[in-house]
Each structure stands twice: as structure tokens, then as C-alpha cells.
C-alpha positions as CSV (number, residue, x, y, z in Angstrom):
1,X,6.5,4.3,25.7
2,X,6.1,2.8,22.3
3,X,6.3,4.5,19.4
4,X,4.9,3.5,16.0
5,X,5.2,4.9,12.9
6,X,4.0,4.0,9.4
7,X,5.2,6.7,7.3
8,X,3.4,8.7,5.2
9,X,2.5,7.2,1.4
10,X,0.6,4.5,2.8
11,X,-1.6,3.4,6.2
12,X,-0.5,0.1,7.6
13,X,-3.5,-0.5,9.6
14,X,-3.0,-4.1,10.3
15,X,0.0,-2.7,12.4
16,X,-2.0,0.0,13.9
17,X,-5.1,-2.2,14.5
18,X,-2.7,-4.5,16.6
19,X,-0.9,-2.4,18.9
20,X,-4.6,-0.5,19.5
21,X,-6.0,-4.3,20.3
22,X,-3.0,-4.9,22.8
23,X,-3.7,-1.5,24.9
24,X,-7.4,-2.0,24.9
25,X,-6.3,-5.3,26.8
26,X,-4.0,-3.8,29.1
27,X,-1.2,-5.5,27.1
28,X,0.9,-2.7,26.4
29,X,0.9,0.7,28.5
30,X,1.6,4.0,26.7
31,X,1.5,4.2,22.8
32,X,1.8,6.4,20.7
33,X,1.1,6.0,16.6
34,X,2.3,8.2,13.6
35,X,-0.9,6.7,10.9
36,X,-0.5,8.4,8.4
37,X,-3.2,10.8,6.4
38,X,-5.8,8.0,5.5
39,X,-5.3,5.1,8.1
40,X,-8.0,3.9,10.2
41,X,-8.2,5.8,13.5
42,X,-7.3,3.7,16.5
43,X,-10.3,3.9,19.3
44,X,-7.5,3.4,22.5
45,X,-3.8,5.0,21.5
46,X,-3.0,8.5,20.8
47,X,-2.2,8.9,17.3
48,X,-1.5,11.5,14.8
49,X,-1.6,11.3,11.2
50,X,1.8,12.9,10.4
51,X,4.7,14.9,12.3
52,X,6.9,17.5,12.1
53,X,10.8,16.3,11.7
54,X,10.6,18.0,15.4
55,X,8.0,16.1,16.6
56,X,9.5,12.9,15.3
57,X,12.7,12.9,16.6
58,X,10.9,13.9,20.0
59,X,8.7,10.8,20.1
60,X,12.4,8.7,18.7
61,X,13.5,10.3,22.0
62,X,11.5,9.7,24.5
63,X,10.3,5.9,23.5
64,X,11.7,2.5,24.5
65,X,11.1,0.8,21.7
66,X,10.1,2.2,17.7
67,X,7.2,-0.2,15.9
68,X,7.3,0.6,12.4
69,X,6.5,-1.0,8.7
70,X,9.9,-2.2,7.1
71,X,11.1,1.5,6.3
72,X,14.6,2.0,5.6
73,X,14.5,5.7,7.2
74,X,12.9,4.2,10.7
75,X,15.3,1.5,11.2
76,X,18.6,3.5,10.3
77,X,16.8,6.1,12.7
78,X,16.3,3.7,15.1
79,X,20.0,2.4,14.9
80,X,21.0,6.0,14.5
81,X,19.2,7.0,18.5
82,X,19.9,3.6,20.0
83,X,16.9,1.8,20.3
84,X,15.5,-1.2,20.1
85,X,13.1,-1.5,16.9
86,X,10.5,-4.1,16.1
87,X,9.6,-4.1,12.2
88,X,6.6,-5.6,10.6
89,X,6.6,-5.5,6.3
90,X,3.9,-4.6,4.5
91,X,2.2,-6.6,2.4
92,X,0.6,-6.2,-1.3
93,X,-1.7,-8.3,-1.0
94,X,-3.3,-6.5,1.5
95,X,-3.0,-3.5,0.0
96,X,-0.5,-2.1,2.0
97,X,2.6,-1.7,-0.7
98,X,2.5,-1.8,-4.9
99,X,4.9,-5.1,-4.3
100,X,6.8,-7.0,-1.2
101,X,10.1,-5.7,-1.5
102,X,9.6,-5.6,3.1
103,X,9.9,-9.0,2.8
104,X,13.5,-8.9,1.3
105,X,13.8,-6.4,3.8
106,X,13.2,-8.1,6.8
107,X,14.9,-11.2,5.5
108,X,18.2,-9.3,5.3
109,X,17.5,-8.0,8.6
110,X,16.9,-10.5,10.7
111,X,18.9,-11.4,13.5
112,X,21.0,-8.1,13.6
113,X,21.6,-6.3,16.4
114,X,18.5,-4.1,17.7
115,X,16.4,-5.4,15.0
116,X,13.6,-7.5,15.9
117,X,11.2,-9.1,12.9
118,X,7.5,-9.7,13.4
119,X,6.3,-11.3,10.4
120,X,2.7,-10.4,11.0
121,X,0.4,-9.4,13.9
122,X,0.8,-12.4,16.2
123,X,4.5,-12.2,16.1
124,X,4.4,-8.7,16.6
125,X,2.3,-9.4,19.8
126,X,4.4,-11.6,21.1
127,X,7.5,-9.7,20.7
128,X,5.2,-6.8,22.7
129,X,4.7,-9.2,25.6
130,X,8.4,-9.4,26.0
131,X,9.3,-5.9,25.4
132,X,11.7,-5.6,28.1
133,X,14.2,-8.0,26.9
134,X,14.1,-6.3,23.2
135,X,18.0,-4.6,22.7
136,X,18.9,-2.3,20.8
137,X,21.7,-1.6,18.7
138,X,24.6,0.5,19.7
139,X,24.3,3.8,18.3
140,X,25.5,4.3,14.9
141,X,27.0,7.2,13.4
142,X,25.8,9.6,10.8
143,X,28.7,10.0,9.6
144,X,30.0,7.7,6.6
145,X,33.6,5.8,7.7
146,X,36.4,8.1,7.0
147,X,37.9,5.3,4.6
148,X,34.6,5.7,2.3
149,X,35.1,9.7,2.7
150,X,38.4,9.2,2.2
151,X,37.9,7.6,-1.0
152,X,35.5,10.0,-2.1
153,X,37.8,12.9,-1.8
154,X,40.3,11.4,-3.6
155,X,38.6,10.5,-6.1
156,X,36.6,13.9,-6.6
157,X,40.5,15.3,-6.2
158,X,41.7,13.5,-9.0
159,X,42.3,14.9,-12.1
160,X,40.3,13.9,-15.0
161,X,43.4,13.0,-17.1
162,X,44.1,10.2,-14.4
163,X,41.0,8.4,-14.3
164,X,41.1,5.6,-17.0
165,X,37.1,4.8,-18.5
166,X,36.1,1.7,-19.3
């Protein structure tokens, strides 16, 4: 199953509208599309506007691959679960975001393990058609690196008198 989500401040219909094209034509079998509260209703994939944290992690779960917008939360989630993630920024001149800061997003993105860039809906369609060779990452933890919480507790453990300001 795919799963897409486009959070909930903004729709992302352009994403939506693709993935409901590609199961119309029998591209893509099961789908399933978080739309957020005001994007346009696809006619062919089931959908909800919005999901419980319970929900979510249920539909993370159960896919083989997440479609999302460039959102942080998704792709560390995605990394997080294991699966392969195919990310798509939105773009302000379409409405979609107040500026492009995806675009930075994907660009510091690309080519890491388990993340796969479409840059817009024709790339995302063909990384749909080849779905099955899409990896994922290996799971990451989370749980921060016990050298960074290491360095956090000493540092909360110091005493004041010891710490020098600049």
C-alpha cells in the first residue's frame, strides 16, 4: 500500500491529484491519502482529511512506501519505521507554501538512503512505476547518540561557577 500524507496547514493537491490520476489508470494498486481539511477530494483513492497520531502510525505501518510533501516530521518518521519515502516540495508559486524552503529541503536530501526526490508530478510518476526497487533506510533511532546525551548531562551537571560566558 501507499501511503500519502500532506500534513495539515496546507493541501498539496498537485500531489494528491497525481497519485489519484495513477490509480484511475491502474498504475498504482491500493492508496491511501491523508489531504488535509481543505484539499480537493480525490474521485479514485481513499482519503481522509486528517488522522489521529493512532491512525497515523497505523497507515506508517502497514504501507510499503510513504508519499509526502517535503515535511521534516514524515521523513524522520519514515526513517524512524524503516521505509522507503518518496518526497515531492511544495511550491509557492502554486500556492502550496508562503516560500520554497522544500526545495532546500530536497536538495539536502537527495541521494540519502531511503529518500527518493520527485521534483514534480512526472517524476513522482515515474518513481511510482518503479516502486518496487524504492529502499528504505535502516531504521533509525529515537533516541539522540549517547555522546550528544552525554554532553548534555554534563553540561546541565555543571556548576554555574565553571562555565566561562563569552
Amino acid at each position: 500500500m501507499i501511503f500519502a500524507t500532506v500534513g495539515t496547514q496546507l493541501p498539496f493537491d498537485r500531489l494528491v491529484e497525481t497519485l489519484d490520476k495513477l490509480h484511475k489508470n491502474q498504475s498504482i494498486s491500493k492508496c491511501f491519502a491523508q489531504i488535509g481539511p481543505q484539499g480537493k477530494i480525490p474521485e479514485s483513492i481513499s482519503f481522509s482529511a486528517t488522522l489521529t497520531p493512532l491512525q497515523f502510525a497505523k497507515h506508517i505501518a502497514d504501507c510499503k512506501v510513504i508519499v509526502s510533501h517535503a515535511g521534516m516530521g514524515t521523513i524522520l518518521t519514515a526513517m524512524r519505521y524503516g521505509k522507503p519515502i518518496i518526497i515531492m516540495p511544495r511550491l509557492a508559486k502554486y500556492g502550496e507554501h508562503r516560500n520554497d524552503h522544500q526545495l532546500a529541503t530536497v536538495a539536502n536530501l537527495r541521494g540519502r538512503a531511503g529518500i527518493h526526490v520527485a521534483q514534480d508530478e512526472s517524476s513522482l510518476m515515474e518513481k511510482l512505476r518503479h516502486i518496487s526497487s524504492l529502499k528504505a533506510s535502516r531504521c533509525a533511532s529515537s533516541c539522540a547518540e549517547p555522546k550528544l546525551i552525554s554532553a548534555i548531562s554534563n553540561f546541565i551537571n555543571t556548576d554555574e561557577r565553571e562555565l566561562e560566558y563569552v
